[in-house]
mmCIF file of the N, C-alpha and C atoms, coordinates in Angstrom:
data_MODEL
# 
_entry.id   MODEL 
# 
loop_
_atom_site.group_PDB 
_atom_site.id 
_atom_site.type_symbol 
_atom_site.label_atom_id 
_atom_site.label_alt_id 
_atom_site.label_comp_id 
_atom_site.label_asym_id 
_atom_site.label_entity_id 
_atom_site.label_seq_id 
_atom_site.pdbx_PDB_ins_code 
_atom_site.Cartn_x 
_atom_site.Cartn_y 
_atom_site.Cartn_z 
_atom_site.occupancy 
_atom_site.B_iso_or_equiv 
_atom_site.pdbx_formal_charge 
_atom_site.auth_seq_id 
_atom_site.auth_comp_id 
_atom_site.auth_asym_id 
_atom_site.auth_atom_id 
_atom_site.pdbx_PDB_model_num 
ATOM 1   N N  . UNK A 1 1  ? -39.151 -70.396 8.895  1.00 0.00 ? 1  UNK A N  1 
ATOM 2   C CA . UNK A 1 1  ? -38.057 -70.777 8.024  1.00 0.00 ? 1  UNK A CA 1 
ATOM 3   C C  . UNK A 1 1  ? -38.565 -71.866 7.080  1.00 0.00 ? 1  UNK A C  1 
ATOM 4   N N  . UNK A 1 2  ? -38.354 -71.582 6.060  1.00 0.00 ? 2  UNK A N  1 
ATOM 5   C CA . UNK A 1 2  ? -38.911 -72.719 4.784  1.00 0.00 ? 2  UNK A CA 1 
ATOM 6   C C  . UNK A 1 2  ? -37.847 -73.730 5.046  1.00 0.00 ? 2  UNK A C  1 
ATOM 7   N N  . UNK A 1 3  ? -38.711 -74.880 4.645  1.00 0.00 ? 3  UNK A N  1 
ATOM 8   C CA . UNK A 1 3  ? -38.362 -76.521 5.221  1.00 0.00 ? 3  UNK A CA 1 
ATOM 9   C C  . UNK A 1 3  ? -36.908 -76.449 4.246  1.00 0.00 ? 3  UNK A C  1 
ATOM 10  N N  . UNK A 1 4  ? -36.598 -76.323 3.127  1.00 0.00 ? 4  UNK A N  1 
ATOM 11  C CA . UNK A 1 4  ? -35.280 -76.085 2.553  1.00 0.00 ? 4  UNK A CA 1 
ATOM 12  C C  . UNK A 1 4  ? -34.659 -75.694 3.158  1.00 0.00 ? 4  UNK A C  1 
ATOM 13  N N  . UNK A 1 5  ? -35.062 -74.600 3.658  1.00 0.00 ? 5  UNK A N  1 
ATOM 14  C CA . UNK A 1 5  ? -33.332 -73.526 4.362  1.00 0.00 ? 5  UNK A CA 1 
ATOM 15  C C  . UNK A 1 5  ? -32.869 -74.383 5.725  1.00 0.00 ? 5  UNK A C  1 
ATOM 16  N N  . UNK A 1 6  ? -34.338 -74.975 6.492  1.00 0.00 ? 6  UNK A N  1 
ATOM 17  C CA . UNK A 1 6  ? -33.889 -75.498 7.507  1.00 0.00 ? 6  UNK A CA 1 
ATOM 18  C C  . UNK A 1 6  ? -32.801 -77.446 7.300  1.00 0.00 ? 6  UNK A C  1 
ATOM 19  N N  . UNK A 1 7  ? -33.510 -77.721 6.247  1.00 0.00 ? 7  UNK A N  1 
ATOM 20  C CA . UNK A 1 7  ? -32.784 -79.149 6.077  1.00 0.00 ? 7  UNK A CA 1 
ATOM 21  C C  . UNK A 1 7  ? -31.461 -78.884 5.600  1.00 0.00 ? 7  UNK A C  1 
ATOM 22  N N  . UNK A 1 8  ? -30.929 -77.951 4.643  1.00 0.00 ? 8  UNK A N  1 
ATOM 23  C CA . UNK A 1 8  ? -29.579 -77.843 4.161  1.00 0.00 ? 8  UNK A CA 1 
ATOM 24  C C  . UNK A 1 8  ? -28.898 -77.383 5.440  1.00 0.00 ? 8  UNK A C  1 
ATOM 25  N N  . UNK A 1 9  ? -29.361 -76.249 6.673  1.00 0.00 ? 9  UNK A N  1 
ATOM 26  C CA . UNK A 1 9  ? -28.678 -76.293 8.005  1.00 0.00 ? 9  UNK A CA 1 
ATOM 27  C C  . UNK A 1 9  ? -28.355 -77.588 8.471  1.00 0.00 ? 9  UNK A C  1 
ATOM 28  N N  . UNK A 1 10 ? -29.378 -78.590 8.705  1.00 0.00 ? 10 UNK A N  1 
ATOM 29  C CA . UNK A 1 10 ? -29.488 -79.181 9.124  1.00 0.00 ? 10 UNK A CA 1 
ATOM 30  C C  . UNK A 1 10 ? -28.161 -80.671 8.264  1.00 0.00 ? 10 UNK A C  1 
ATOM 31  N N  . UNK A 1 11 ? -28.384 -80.857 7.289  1.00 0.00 ? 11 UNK A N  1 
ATOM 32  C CA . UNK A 1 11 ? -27.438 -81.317 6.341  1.00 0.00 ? 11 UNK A CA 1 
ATOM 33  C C  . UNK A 1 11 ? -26.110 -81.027 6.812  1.00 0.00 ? 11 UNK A C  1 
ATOM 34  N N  . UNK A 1 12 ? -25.662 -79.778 6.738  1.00 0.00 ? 12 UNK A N  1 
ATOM 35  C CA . UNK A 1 12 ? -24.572 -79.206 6.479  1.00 0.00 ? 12 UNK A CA 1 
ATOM 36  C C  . UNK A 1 12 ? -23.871 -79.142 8.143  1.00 0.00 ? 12 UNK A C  1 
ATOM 37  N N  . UNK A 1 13 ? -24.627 -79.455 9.254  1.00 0.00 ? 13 UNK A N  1 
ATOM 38  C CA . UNK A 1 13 ? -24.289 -79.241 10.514 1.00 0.00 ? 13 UNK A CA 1 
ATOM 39  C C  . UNK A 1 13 ? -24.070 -78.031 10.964 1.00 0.00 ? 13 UNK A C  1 
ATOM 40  N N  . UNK A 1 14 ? -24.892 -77.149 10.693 1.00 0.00 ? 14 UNK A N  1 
ATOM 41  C CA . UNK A 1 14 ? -24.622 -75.746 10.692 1.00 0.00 ? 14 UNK A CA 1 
ATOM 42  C C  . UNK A 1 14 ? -25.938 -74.623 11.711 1.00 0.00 ? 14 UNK A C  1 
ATOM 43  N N  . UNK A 1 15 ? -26.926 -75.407 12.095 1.00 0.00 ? 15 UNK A N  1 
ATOM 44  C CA . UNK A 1 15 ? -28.002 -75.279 12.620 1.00 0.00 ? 15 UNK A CA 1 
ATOM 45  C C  . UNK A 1 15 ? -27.360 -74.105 14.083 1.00 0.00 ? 15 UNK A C  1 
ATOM 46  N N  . UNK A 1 16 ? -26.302 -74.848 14.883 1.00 0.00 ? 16 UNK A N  1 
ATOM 47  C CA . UNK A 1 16 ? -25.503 -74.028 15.799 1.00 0.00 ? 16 UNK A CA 1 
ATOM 48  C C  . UNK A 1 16 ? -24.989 -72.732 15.425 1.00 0.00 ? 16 UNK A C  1 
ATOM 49  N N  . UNK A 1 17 ? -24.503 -72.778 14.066 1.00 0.00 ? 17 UNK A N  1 
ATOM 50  C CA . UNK A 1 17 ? -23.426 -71.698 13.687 1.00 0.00 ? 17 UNK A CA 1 
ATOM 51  C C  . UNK A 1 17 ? -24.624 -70.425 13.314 1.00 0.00 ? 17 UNK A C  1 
ATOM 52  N N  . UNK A 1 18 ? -25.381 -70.863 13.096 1.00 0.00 ? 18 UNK A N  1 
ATOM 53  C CA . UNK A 1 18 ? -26.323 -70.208 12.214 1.00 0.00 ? 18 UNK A CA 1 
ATOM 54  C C  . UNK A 1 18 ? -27.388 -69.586 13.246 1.00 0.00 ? 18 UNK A C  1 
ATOM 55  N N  . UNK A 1 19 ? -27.438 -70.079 14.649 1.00 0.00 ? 19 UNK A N  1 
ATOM 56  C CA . UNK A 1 19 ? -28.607 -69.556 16.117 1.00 0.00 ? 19 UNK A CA 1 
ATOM 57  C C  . UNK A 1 19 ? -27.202 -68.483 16.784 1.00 0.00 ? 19 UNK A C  1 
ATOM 58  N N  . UNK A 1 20 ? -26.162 -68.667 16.562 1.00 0.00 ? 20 UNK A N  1 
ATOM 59  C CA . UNK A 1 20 ? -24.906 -68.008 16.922 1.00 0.00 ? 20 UNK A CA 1 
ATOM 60  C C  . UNK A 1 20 ? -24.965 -66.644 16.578 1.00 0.00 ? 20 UNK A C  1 
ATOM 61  N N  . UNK A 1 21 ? -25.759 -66.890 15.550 1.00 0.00 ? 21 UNK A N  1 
ATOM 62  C CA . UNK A 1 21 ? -25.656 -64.896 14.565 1.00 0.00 ? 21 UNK A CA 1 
ATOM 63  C C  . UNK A 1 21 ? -27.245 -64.275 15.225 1.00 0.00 ? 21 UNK A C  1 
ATOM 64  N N  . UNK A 1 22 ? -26.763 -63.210 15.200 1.00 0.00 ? 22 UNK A N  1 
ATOM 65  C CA . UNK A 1 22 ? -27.905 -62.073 15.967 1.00 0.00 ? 22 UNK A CA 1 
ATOM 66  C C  . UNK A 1 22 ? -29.228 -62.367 14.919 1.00 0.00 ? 22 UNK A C  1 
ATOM 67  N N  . UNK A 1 23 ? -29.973 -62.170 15.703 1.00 0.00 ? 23 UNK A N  1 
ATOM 68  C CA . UNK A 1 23 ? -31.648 -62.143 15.135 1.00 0.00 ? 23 UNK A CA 1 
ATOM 69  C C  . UNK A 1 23 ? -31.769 -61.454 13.780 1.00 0.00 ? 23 UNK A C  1 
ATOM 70  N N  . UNK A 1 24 ? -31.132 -60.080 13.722 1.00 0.00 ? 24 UNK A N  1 
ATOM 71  C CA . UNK A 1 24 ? -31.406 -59.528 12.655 1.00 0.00 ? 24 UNK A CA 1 
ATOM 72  C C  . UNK A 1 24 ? -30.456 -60.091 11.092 1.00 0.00 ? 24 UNK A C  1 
ATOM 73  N N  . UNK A 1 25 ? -29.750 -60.814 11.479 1.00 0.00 ? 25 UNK A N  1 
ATOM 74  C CA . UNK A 1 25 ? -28.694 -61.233 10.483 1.00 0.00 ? 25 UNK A CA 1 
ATOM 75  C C  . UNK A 1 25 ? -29.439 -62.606 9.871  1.00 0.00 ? 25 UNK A C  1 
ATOM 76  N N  . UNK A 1 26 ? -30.210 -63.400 10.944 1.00 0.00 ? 26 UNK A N  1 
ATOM 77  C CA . UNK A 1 26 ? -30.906 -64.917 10.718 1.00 0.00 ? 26 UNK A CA 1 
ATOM 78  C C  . UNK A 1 26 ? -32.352 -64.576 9.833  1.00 0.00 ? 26 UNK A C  1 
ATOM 79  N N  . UNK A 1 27 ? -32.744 -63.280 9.997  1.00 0.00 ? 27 UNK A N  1 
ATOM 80  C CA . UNK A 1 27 ? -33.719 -62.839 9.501  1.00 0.00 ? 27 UNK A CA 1 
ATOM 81  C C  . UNK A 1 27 ? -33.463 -62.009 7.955  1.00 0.00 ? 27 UNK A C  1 
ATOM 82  N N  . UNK A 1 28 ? -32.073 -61.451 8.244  1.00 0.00 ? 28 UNK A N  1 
ATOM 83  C CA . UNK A 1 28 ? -31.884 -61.094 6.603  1.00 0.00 ? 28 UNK A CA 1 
ATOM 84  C C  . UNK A 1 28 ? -31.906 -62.680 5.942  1.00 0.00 ? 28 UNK A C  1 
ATOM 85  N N  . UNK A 1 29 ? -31.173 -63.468 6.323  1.00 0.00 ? 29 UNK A N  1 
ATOM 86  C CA . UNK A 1 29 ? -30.442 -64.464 5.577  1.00 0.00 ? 29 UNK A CA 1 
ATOM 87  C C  . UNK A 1 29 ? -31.412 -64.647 4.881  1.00 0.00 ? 29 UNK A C  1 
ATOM 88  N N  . UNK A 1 30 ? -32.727 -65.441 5.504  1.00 0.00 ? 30 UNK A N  1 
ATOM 89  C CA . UNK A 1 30 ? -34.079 -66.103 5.605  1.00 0.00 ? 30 UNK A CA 1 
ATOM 90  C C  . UNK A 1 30 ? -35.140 -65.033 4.475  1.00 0.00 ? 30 UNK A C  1 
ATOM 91  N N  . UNK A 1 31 ? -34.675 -64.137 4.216  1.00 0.00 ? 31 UNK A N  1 
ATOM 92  C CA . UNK A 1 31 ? -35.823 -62.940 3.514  1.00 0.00 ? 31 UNK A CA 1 
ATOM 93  C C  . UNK A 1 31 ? -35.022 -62.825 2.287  1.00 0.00 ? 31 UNK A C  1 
ATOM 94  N N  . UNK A 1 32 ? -33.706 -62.635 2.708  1.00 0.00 ? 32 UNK A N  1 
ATOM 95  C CA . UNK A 1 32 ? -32.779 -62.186 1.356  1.00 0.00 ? 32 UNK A CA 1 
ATOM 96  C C  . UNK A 1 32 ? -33.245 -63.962 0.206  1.00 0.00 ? 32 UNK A C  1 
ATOM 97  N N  . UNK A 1 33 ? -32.786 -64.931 0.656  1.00 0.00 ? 33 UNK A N  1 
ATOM 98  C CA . UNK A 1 33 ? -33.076 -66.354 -0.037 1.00 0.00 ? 33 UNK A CA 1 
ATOM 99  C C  . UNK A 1 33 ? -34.054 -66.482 -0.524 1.00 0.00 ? 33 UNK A C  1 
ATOM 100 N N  . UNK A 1 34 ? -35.522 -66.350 0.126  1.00 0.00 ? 34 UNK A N  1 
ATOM 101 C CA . UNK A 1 34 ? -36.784 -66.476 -0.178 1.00 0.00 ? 34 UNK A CA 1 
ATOM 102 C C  . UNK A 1 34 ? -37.323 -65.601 -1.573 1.00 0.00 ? 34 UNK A C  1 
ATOM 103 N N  . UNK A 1 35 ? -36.693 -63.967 -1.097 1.00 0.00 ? 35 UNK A N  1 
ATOM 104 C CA . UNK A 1 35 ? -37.517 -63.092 -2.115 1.00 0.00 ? 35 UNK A CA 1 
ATOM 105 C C  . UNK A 1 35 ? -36.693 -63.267 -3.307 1.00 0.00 ? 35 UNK A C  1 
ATOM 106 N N  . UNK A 1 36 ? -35.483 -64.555 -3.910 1.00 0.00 ? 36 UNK A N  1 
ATOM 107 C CA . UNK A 1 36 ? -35.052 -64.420 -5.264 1.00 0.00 ? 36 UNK A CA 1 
ATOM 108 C C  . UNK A 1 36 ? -36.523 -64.852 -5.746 1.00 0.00 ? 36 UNK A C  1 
ATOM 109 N N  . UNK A 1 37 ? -36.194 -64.338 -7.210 1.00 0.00 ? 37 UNK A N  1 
ATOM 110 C CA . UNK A 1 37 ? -37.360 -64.837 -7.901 1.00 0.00 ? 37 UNK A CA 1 
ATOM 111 C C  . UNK A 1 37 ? -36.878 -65.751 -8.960 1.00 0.00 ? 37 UNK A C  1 
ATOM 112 N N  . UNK A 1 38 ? -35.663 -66.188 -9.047 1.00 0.00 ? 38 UNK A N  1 
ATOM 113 C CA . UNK A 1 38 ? -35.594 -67.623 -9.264 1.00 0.00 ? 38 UNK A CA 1 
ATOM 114 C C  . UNK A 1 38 ? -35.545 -68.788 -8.266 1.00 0.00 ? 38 UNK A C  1 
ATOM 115 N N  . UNK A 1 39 ? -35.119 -69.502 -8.690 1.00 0.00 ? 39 UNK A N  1 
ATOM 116 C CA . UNK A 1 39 ? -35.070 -70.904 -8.420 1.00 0.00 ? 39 UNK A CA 1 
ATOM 117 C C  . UNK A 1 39 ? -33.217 -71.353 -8.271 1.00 0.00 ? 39 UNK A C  1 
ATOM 118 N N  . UNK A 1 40 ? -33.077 -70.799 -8.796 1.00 0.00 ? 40 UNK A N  1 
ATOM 119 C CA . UNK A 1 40 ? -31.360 -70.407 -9.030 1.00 0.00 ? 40 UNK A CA 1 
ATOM 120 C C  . UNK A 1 40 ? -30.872 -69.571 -8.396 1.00 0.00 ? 40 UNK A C  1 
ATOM 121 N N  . UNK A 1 41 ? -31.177 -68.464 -8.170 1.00 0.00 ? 41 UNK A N  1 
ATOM 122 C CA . UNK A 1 41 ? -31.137 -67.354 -7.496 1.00 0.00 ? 41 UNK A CA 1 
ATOM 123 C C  . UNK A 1 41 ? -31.249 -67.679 -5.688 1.00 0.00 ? 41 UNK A C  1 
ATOM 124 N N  . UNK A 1 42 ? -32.694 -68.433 -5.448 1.00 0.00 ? 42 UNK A N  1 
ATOM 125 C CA . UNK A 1 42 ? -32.412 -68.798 -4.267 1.00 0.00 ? 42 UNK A CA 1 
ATOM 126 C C  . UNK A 1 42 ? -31.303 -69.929 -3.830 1.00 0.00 ? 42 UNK A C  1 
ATOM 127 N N  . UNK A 1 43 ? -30.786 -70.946 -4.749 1.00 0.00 ? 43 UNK A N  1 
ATOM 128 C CA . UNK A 1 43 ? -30.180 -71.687 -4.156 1.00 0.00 ? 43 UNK A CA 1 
ATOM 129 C C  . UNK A 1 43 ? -29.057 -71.265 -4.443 1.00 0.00 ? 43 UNK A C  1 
ATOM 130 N N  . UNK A 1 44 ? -28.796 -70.096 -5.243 1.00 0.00 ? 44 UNK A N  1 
ATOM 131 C CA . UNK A 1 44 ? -27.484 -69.107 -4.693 1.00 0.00 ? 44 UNK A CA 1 
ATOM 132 C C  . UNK A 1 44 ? -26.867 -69.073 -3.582 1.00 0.00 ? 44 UNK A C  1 
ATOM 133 N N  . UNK A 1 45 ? -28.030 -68.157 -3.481 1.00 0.00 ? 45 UNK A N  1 
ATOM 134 C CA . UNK A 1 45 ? -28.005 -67.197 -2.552 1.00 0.00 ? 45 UNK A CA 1 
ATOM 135 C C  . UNK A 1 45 ? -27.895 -68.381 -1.012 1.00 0.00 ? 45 UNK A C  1 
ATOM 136 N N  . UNK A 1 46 ? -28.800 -69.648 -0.955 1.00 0.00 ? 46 UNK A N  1 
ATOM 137 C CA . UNK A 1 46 ? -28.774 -70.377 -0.029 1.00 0.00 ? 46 UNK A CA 1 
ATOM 138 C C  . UNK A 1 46 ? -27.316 -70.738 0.206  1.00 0.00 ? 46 UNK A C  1 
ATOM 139 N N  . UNK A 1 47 ? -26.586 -70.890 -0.601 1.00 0.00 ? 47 UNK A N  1 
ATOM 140 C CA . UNK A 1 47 ? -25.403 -71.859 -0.508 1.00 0.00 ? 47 UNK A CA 1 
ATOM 141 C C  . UNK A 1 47 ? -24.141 -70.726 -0.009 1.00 0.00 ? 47 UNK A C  1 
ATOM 142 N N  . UNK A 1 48 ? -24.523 -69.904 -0.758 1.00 0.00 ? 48 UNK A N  1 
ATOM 143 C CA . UNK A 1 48 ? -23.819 -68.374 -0.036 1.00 0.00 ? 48 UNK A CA 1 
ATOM 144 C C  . UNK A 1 48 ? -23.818 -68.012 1.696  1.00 0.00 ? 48 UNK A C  1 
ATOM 145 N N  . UNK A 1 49 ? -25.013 -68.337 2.381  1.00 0.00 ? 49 UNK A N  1 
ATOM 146 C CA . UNK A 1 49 ? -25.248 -68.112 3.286  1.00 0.00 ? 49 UNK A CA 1 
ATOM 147 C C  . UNK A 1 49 ? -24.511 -69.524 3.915  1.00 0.00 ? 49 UNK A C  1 
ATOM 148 N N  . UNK A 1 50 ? -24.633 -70.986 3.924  1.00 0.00 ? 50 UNK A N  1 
ATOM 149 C CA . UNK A 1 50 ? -24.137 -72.160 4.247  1.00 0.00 ? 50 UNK A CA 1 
ATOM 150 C C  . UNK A 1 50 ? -22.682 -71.624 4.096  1.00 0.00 ? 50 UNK A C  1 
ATOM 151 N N  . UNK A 1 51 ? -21.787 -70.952 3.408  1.00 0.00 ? 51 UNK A N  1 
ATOM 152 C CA . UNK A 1 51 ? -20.682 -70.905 3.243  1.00 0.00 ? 51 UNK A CA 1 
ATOM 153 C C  . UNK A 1 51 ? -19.839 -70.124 3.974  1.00 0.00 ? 51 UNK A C  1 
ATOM 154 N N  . UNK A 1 52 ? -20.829 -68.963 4.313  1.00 0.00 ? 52 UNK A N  1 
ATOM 155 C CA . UNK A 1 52 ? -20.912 -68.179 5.085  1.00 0.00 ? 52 UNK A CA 1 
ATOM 156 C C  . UNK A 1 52 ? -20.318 -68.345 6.802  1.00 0.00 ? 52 UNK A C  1 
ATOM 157 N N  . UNK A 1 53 ? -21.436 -69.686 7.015  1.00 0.00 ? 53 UNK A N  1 
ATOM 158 C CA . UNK A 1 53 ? -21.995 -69.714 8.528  1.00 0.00 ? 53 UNK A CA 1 
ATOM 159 C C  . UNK A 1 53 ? -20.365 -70.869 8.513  1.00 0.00 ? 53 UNK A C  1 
ATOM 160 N N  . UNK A 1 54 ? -20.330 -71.336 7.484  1.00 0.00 ? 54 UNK A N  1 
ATOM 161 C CA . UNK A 1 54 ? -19.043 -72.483 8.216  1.00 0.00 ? 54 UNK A CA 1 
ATOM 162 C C  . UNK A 1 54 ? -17.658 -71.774 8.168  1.00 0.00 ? 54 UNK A C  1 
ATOM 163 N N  . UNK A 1 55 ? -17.551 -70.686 7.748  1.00 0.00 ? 55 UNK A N  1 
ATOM 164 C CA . UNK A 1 55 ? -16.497 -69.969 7.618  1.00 0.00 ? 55 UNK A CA 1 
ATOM 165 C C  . UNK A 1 55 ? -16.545 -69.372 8.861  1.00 0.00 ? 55 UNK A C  1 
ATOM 166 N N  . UNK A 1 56 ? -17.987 -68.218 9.267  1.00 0.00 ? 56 UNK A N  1 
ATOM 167 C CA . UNK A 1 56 ? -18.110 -68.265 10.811 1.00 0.00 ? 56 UNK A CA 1 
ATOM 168 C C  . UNK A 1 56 ? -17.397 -66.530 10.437 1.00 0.00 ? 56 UNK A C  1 
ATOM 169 N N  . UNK A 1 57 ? -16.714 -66.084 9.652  1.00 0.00 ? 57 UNK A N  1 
ATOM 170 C CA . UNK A 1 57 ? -16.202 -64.547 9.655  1.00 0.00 ? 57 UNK A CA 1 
ATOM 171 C C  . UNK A 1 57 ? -16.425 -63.656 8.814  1.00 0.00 ? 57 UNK A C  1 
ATOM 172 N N  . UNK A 1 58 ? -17.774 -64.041 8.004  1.00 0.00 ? 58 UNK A N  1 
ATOM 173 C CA . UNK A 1 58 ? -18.164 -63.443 7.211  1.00 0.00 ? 58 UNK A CA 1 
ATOM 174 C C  . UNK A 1 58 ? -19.940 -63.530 7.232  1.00 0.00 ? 58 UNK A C  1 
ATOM 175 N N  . UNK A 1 59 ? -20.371 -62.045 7.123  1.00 0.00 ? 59 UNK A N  1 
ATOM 176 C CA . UNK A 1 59 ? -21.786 -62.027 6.840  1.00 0.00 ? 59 UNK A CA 1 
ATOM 177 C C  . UNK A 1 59 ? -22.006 -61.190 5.851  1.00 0.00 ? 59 UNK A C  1 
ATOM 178 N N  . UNK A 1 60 ? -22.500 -62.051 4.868  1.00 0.00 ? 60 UNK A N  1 
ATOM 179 C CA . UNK A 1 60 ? -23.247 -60.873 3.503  1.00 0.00 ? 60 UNK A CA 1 
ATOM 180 C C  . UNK A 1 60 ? -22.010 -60.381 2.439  1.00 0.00 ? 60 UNK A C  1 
ATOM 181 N N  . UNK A 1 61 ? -20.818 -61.203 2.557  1.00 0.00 ? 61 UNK A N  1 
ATOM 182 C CA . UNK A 1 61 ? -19.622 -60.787 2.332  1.00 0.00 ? 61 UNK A CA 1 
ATOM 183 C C  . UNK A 1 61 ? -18.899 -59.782 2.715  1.00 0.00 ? 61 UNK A C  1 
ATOM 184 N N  . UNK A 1 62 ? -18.766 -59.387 3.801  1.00 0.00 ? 62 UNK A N  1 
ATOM 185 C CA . UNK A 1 62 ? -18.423 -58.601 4.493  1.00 0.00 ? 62 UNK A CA 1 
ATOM 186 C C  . UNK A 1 62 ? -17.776 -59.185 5.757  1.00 0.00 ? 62 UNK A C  1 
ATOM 187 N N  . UNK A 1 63 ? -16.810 -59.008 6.454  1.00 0.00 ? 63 UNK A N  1 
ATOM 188 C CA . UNK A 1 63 ? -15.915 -59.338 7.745  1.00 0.00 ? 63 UNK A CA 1 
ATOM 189 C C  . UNK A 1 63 ? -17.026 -59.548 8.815  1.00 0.00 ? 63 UNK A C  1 
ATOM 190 N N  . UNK A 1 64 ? -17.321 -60.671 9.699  1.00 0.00 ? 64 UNK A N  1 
ATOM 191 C CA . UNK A 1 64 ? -18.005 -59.994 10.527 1.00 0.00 ? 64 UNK A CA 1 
ATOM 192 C C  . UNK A 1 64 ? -17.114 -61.051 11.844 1.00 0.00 ? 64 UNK A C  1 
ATOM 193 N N  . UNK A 1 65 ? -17.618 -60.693 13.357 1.00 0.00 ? 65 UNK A N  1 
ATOM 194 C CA . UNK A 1 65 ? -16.905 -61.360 14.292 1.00 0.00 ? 65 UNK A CA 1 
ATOM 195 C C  . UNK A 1 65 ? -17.814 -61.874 14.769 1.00 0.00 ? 65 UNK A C  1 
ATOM 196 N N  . UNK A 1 66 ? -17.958 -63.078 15.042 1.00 0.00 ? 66 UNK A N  1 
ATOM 197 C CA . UNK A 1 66 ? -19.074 -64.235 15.880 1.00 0.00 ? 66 UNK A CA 1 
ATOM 198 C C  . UNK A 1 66 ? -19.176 -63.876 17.221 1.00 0.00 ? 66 UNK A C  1 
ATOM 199 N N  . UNK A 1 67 ? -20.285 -63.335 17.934 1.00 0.00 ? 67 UNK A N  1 
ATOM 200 C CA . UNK A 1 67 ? -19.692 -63.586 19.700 1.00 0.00 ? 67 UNK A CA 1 
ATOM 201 C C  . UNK A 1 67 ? -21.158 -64.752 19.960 1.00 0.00 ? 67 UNK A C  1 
ATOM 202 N N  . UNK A 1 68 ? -20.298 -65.784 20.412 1.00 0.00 ? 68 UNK A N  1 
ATOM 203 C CA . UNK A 1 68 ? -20.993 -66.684 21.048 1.00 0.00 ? 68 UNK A CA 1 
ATOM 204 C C  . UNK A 1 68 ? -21.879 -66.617 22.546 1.00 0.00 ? 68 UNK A C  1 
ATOM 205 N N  . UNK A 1 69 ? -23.243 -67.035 22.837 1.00 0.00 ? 69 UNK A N  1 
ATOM 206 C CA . UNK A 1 69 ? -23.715 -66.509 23.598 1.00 0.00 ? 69 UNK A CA 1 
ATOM 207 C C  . UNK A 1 69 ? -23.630 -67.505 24.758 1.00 0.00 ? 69 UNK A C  1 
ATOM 208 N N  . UNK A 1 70 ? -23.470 -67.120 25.707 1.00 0.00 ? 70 UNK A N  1 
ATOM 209 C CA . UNK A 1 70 ? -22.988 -67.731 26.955 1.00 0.00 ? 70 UNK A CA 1 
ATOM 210 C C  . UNK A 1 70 ? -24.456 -68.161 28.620 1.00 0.00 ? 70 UNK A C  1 
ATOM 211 N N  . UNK A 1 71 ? -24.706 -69.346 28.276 1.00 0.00 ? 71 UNK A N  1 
ATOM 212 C CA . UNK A 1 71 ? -26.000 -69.313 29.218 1.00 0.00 ? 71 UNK A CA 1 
ATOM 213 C C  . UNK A 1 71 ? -25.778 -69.826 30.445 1.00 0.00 ? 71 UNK A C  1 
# 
């Protein structure tokens, strides 16, 4: 995870909300952000995803349901 994506988690208190979502969703987030080819584009797209994780019912703009994992 590029040191950006991880400090704005980290900023935003969102680091939890964001290990909460399945592997393959933490891995779009992380690929979708990176491959803009702006500079603008990624911090779109970054802030999209932060908005995302604190809302907690939405992935990719789309409905999604959180299941929290239980250890």
């Amino acid at each position: 995870m590029p040191s950006y994506i991880k400090k704005a988690l980290l900023d935003k208190r969102l680091v939890e909300a964001y290990h909460e979502r399945p592997a393959y969703q933490r891995n779009d987030y992380i690929g979708w952000i990176i491959q803009g080819m702006r500079e603008s584009t990624r911090q779109r797209r970054l802030l999209q995803m932060l908005d995302e994780l604190k809302k907690g019912n939405v992935y990719m703009k789309m409905a999604h349901k959180v299941l929290k994992r239980y250890k």
